[in-house]
Every structure is written in C-alpha cells, then in structure tokens.
Backbone as CSV, one residue per row, in Angstrom:
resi,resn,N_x,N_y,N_z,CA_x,CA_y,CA_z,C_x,C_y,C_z
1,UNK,-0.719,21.038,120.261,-0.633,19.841,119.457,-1.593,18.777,119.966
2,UNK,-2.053,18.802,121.247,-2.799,17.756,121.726,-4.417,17.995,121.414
3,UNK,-4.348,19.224,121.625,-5.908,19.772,120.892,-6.113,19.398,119.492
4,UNK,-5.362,19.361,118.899,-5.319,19.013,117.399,-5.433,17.606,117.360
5,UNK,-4.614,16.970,117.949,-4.670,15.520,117.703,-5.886,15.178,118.316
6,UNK,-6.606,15.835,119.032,-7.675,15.261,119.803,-8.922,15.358,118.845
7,UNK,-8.999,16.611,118.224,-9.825,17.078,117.360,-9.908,16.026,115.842
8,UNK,-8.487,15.825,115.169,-8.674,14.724,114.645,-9.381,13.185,114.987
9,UNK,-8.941,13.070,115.857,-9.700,11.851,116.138,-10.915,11.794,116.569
10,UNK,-12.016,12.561,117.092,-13.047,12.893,116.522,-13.566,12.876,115.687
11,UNK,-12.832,14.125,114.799,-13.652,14.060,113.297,-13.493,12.921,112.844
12,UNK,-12.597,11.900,112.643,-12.355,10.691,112.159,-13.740,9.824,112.705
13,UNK,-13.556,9.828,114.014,-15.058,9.073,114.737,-16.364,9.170,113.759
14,UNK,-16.202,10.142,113.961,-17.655,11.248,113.718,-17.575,10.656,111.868
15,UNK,-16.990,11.111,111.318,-16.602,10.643,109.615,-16.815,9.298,109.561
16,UNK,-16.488,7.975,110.061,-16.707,7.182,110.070,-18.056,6.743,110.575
17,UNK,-18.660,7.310,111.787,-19.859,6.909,112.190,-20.820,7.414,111.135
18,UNK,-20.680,8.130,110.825,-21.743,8.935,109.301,-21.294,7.869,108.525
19,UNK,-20.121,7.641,107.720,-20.298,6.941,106.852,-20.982,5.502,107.003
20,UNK,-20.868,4.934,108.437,-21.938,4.228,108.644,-22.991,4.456,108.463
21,UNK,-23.222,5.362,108.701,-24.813,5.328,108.949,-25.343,5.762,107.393
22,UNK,-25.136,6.272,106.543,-25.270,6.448,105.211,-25.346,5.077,104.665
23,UNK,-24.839,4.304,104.943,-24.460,2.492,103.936,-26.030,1.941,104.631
24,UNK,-26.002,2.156,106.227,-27.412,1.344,106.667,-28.437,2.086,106.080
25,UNK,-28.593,3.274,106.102,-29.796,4.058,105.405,-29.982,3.619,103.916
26,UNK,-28.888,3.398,103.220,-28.920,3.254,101.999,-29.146,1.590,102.015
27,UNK,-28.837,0.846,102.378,-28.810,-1.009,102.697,-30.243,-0.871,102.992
28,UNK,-31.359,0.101,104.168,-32.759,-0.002,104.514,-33.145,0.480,103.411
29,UNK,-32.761,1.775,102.707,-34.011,2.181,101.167,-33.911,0.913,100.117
30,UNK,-32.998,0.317,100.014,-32.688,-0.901,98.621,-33.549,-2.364,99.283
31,UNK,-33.751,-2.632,100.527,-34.606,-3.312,101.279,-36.051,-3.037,101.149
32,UNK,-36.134,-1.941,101.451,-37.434,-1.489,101.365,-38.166,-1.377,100.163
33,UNK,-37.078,-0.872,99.305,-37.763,-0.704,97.330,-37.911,-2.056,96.970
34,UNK,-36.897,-3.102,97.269,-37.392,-4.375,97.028,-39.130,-4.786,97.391
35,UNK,-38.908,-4.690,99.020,-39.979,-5.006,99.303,-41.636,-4.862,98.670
36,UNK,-41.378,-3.301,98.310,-42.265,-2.430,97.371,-42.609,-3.105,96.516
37,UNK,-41.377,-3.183,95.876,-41.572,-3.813,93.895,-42.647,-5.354,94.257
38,UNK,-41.822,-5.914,95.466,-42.372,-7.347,95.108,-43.434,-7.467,95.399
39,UNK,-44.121,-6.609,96.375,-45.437,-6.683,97.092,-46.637,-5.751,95.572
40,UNK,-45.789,-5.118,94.663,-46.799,-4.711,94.136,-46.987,-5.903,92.788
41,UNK,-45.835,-6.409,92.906,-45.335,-7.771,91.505,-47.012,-8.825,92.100
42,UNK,-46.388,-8.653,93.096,-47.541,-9.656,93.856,-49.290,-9.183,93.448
43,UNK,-48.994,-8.106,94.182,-50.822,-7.435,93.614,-50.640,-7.581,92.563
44,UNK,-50.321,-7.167,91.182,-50.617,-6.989,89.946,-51.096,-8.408,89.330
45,UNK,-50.165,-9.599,89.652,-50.401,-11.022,89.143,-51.925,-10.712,90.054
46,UNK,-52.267,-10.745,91.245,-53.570,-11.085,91.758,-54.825,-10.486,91.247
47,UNK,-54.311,-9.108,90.960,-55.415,-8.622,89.499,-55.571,-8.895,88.011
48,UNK,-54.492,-9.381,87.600,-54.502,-10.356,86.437,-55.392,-11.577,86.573
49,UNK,-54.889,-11.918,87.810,-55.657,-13.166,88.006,-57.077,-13.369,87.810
50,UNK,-57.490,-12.131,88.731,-58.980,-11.638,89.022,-59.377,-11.376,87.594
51,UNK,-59.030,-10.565,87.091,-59.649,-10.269,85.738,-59.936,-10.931,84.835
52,UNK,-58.736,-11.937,84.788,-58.921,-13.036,83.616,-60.325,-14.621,84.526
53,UNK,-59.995,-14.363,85.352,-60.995,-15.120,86.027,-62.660,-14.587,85.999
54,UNK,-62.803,-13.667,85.628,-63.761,-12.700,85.433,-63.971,-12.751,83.883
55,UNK,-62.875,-12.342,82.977,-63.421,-12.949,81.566,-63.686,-13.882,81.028
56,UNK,-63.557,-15.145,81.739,-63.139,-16.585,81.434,-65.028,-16.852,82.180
57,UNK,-65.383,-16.258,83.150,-67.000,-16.527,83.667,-67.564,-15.687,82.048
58,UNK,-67.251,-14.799,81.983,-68.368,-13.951,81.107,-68.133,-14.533,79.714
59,UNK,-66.832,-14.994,79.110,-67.142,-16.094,78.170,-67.955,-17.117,77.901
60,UNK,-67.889,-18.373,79.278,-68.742,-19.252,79.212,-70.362,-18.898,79.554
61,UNK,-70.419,-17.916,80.032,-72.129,-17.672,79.859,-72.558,-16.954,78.908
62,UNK,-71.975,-15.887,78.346,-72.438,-15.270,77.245,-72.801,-16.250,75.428
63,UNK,-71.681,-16.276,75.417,-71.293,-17.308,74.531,-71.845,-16.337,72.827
64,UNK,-71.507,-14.887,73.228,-72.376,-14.311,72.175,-71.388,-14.262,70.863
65,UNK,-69.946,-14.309,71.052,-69.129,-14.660,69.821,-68.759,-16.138,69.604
C-alpha cells in the first residue's frame, strides 16, 4: 500500500509539472505569434510607406497624366 501511495504522488507531481509546463509553452507560442504579427504589422505600414513615398516623387516629376 505504501508503494502505491508513493507512486501516486508522483504521478500527480509529474501530471501537474507537465501540465505546467504545457500552459508556459503555450503562454511563450501566443507571445511570440504576437510578437510576429506586430513586427510584420510594423514592416508592412513601412513598405506602404516607402512605396507611396516613391509614387508621390514620380507623380510630381513626371507630371505625364
């Protein structure tokens, strides 16, 4: 009976420390995809930027329409 009870409480350890560690792994990927999204939110406005800053030169010098 003591082997048993010992063995439970282990696996319990062990079950619980995993389920920790699953929530932080999962809490770091939803951190990280943020990070992703915003850093590319970020580039994309800065190539918008660029581009339209680039059509806005070739407007005023062309002036062919």
């Amino acid at each position: 009976m003591d082997e048993l009870g010992c063995l439970t409480t282990c696996w319990n350890r062990f079950y619980s420390m995993n389920a920790f560690i699953w929530m932080t792994l999962i809490l770091a990927a939803m951190i990280g995809a943020l990070l992703f999204t915003t850093m590319g939110a970020l580039l994309f406005a800065l190539l918008l930027g660029n581009v339209s800053d680039r059509l806005a030169r070739t407007a005023e010098n062309h002036r062919d329409y």
